[in-house]
C-alpha positions as CSV (number, residue, x, y, z in Angstrom):
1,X,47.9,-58.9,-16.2
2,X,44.3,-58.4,-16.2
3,X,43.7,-60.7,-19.2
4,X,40.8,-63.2,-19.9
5,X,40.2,-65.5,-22.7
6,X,36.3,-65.4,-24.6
7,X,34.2,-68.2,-24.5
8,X,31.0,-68.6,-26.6
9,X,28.9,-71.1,-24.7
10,X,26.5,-72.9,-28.1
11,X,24.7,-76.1,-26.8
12,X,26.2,-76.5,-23.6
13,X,29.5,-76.3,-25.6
14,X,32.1,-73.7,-24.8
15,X,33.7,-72.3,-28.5
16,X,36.9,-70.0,-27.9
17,X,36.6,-66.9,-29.7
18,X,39.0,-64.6,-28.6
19,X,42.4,-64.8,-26.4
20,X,43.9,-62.2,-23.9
21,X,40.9,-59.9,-23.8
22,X,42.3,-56.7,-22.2
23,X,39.1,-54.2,-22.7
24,X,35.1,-55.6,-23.0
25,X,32.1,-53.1,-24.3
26,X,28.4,-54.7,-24.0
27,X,26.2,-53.1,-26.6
28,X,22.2,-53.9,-26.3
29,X,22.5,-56.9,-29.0
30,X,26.4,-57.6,-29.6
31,X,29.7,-57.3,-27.3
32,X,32.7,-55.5,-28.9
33,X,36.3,-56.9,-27.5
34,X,39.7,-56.2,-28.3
35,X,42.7,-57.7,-26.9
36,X,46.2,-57.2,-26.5
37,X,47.0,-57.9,-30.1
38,X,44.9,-55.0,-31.1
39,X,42.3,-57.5,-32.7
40,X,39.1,-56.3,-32.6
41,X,35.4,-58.2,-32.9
42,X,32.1,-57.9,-32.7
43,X,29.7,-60.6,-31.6
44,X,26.2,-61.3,-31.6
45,X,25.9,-62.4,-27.5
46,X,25.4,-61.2,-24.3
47,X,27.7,-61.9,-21.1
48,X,26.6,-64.7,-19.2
49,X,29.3,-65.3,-16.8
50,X,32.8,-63.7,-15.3
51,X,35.3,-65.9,-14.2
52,X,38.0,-63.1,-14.0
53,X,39.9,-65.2,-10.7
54,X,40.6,-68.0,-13.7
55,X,40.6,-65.5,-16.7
56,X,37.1,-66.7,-18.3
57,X,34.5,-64.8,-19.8
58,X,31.8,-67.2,-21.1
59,X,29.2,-65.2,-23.3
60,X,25.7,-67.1,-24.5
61,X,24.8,-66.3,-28.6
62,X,21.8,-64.3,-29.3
63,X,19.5,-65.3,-32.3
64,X,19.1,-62.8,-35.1
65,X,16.7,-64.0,-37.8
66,X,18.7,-63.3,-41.0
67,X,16.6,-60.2,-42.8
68,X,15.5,-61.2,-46.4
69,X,17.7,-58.8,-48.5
70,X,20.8,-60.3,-46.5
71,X,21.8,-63.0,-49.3
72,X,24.8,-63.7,-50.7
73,X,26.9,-66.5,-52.8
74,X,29.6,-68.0,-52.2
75,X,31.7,-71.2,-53.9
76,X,32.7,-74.2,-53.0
77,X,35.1,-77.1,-53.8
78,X,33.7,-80.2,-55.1
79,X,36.2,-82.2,-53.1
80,X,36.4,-84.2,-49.9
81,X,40.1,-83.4,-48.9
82,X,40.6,-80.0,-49.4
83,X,42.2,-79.7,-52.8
84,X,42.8,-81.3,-56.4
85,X,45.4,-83.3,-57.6
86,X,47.0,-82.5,-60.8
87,X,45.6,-83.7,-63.6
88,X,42.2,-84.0,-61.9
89,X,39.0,-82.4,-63.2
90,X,38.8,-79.1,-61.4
91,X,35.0,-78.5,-60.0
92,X,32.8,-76.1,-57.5
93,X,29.8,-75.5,-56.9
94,X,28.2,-71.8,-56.0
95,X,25.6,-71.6,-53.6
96,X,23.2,-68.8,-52.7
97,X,22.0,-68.3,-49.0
98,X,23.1,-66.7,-45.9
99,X,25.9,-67.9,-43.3
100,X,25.8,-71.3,-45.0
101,X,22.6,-71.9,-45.0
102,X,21.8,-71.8,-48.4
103,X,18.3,-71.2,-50.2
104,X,15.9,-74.1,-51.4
105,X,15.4,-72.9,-54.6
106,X,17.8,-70.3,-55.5
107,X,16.8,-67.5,-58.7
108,X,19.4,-65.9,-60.2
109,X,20.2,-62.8,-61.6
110,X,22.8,-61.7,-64.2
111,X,25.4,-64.9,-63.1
112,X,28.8,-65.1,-64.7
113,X,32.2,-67.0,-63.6
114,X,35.9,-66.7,-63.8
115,X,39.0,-67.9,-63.2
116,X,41.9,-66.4,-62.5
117,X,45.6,-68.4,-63.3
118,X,49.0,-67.2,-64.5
119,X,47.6,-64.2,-64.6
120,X,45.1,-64.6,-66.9
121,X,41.5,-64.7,-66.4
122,X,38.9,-66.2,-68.0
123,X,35.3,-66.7,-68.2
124,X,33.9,-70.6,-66.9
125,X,30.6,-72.1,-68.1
126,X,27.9,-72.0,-65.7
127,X,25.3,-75.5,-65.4
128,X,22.9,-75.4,-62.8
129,X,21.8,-79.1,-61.2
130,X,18.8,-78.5,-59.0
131,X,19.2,-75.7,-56.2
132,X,23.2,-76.1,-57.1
133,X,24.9,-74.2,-60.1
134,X,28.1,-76.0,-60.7
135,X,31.6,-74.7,-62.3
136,X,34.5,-76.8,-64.6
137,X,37.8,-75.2,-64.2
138,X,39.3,-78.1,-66.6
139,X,42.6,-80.1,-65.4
140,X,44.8,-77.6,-63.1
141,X,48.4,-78.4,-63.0
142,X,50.3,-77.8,-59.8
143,X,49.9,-74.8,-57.9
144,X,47.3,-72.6,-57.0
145,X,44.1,-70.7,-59.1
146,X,41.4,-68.5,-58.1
147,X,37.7,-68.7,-59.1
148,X,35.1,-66.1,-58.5
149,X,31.4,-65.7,-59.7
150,X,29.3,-62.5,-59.7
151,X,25.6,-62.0,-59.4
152,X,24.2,-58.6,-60.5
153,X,20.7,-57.2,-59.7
154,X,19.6,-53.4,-60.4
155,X,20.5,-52.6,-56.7
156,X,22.5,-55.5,-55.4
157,X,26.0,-57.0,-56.8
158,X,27.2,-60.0,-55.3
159,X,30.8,-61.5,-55.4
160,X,32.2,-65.2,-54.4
161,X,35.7,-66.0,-54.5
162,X,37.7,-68.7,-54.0
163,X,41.3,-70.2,-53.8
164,X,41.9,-73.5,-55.1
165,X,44.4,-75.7,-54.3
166,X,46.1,-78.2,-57.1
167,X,48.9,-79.9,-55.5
168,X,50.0,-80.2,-51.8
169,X,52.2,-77.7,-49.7
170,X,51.8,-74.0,-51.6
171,X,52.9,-70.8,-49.7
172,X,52.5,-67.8,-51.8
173,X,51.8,-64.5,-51.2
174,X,48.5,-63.8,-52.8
175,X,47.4,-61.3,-55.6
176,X,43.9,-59.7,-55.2
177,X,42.3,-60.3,-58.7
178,X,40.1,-56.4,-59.3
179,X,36.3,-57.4,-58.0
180,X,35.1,-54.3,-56.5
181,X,35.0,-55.4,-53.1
182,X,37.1,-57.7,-52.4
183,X,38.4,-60.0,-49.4
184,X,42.1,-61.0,-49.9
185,X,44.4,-62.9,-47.6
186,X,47.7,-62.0,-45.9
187,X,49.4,-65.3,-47.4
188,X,48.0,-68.8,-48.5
189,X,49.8,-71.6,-46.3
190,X,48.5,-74.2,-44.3
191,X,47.3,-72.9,-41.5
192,X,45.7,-75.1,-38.5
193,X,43.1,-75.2,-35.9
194,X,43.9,-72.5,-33.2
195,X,45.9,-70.5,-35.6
196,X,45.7,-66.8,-36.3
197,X,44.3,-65.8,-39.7
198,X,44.9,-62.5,-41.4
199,X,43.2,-61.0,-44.5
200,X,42.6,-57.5,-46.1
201,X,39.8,-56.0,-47.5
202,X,40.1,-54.0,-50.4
203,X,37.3,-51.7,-52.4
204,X,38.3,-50.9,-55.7
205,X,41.6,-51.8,-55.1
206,X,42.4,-49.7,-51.8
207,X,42.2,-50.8,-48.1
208,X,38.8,-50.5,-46.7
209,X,38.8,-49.5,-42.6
210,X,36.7,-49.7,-40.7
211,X,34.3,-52.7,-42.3
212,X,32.4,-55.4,-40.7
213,X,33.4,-58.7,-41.9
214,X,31.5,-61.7,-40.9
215,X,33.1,-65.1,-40.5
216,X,31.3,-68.6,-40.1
217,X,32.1,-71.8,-40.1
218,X,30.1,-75.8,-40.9
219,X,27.7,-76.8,-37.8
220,X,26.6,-73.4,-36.7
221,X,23.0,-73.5,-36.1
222,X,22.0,-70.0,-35.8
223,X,21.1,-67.8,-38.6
224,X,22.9,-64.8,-38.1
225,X,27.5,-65.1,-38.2
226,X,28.8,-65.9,-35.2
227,X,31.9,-63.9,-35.4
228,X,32.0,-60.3,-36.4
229,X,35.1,-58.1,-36.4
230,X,36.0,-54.9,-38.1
231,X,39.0,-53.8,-40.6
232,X,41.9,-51.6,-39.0
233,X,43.0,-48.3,-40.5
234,X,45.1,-50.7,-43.1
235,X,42.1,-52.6,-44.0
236,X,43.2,-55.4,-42.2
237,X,41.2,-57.6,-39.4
238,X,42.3,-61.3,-38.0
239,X,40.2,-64.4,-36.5
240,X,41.4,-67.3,-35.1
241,X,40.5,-70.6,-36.9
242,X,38.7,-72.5,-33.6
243,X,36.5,-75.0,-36.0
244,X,37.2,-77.3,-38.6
245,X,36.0,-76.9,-42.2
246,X,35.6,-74.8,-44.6
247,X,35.3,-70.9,-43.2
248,X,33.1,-68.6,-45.4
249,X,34.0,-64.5,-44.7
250,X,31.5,-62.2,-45.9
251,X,31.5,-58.4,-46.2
252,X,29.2,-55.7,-47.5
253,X,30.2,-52.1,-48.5
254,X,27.4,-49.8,-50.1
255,X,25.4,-52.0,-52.8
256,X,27.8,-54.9,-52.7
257,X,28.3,-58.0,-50.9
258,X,31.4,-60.1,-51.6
259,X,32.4,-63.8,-49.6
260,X,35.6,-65.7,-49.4
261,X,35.6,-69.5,-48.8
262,X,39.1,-70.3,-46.7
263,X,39.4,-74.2,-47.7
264,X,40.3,-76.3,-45.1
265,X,40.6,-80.2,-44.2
266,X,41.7,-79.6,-40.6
């Protein structure tokens, strides 16, 4: 099998980024893989060695200064471990930026919150601290909410969602809760570090081929995402988890930008 597995070489440390390569296309700025799984991705790098005799291909990351317009937010739990307990005071924080990075002194448009539960959504208080705006969800019992917040601007909407944890050891299949553009994933379980993770994007409540999603991680240095892929025909795209932290996806469609925050504690 002529097979190789992805490196992504990011001071002087090799990153895996994709396994059993099978087909390899360098563009002028990016290089577009796919691999026997049928996952597809698109990355911001440029080949810098072939070890095909030990299945290795190590590629070097290419700095893109992130353009002005390209700001988004995106929420956070106020935790240390991952999740809440029940009974605990349920908190995030929302944070304006760009692959993490987020902006100094943030201004804000048209801000509002919610969060979805049983089925029911409902609008949260906003209260901004600084270059942080901050969200109470009250005391969650066991199981699992969602929050999400919405910026709007006469040419620009953004969206931030979340999944929130209460509780320990949840596996449900997950309901997508109506923003326009929307990043939903396959399952909610406890996935870990080297596994596969699969998520649909949805616009206006149908699959979305064929879009770019962005995917990041805590520690990366660079501006731009380091991992790019694009939706199948079903909407669908994959990554696998090779960092620990929290994992923020990002996707834009038309006048809308909309991130998911994956919570982790691996």
């Amino acid at each position: 099998m002529c097979e190789a597995n992805v490196y992504l070489v990011r001071h002087g440390q090799e990153e895996l980024v994709m396994e059993k390569v099978d087909r390899v296309i360098p563009k002028a700025d990016s290089i577009f893989m796919e691999n026997v799984f049928g996952e597809r991705r698109v990355i911001k790098a440029r080949i810098k060695e072939m070890e095909l005799v030990h299945h290795r291909i190590l590629l070097e990351e290419i700095e893109v200064a992130a353009r002005q317009e390209e700001t988004e937010i995106w929420l956070e739990p106020m935790t240390d471990h991952g999740h809440f307990h029940p009974g605990e005071e349920v908190r995030l924080r929302l944070l304006k930026g760009y692959n993490l990075h987020p902006v100094i002194e943030p201004a804000y448009s048209s801000l509002q919150a919610f969060v979805v539960e049983g089925g029911e959504t409902r609008e949260v208080e906003l209260e901004k601290k600084g270059a942080v705006v901050e969200l109470t969800l009250g005391k969650g019992a066991d199981g699992l909410i969602t929050a999400y917040a919405v910026e709007k601007a006469d040419i620009k909407h953004c969206y931030a969602k979340v999944i929130v944890e209460i509780g320990h050891h949840h596996h449900h299949q997950l309901m997508p809760v109506g923003i326009p553009l929307e990043i939903v994933p396959a399952k909610y379980s406890h996935v870990h570090l080297g596994d596969p993770y699969e998520f649909q994007v949805l616009y206006e409540g149908s699959p979305l081929p064929g879009a770019e999603v962005k995917a990041s991680y805590p520690g990366v240095s660079g501006r731009d995402y380091p991992i790019q892929m694009t939706t199948d025909d079903g909407g669908k795209a994959r990554v696998f988890l090779m960092a620990r932290g929290n994992w923020l996806f990002s996707v834009k469609h038309q006048n809308i930008t909309s991130t998911f925050t994956l919570v982790k504690d691996f």
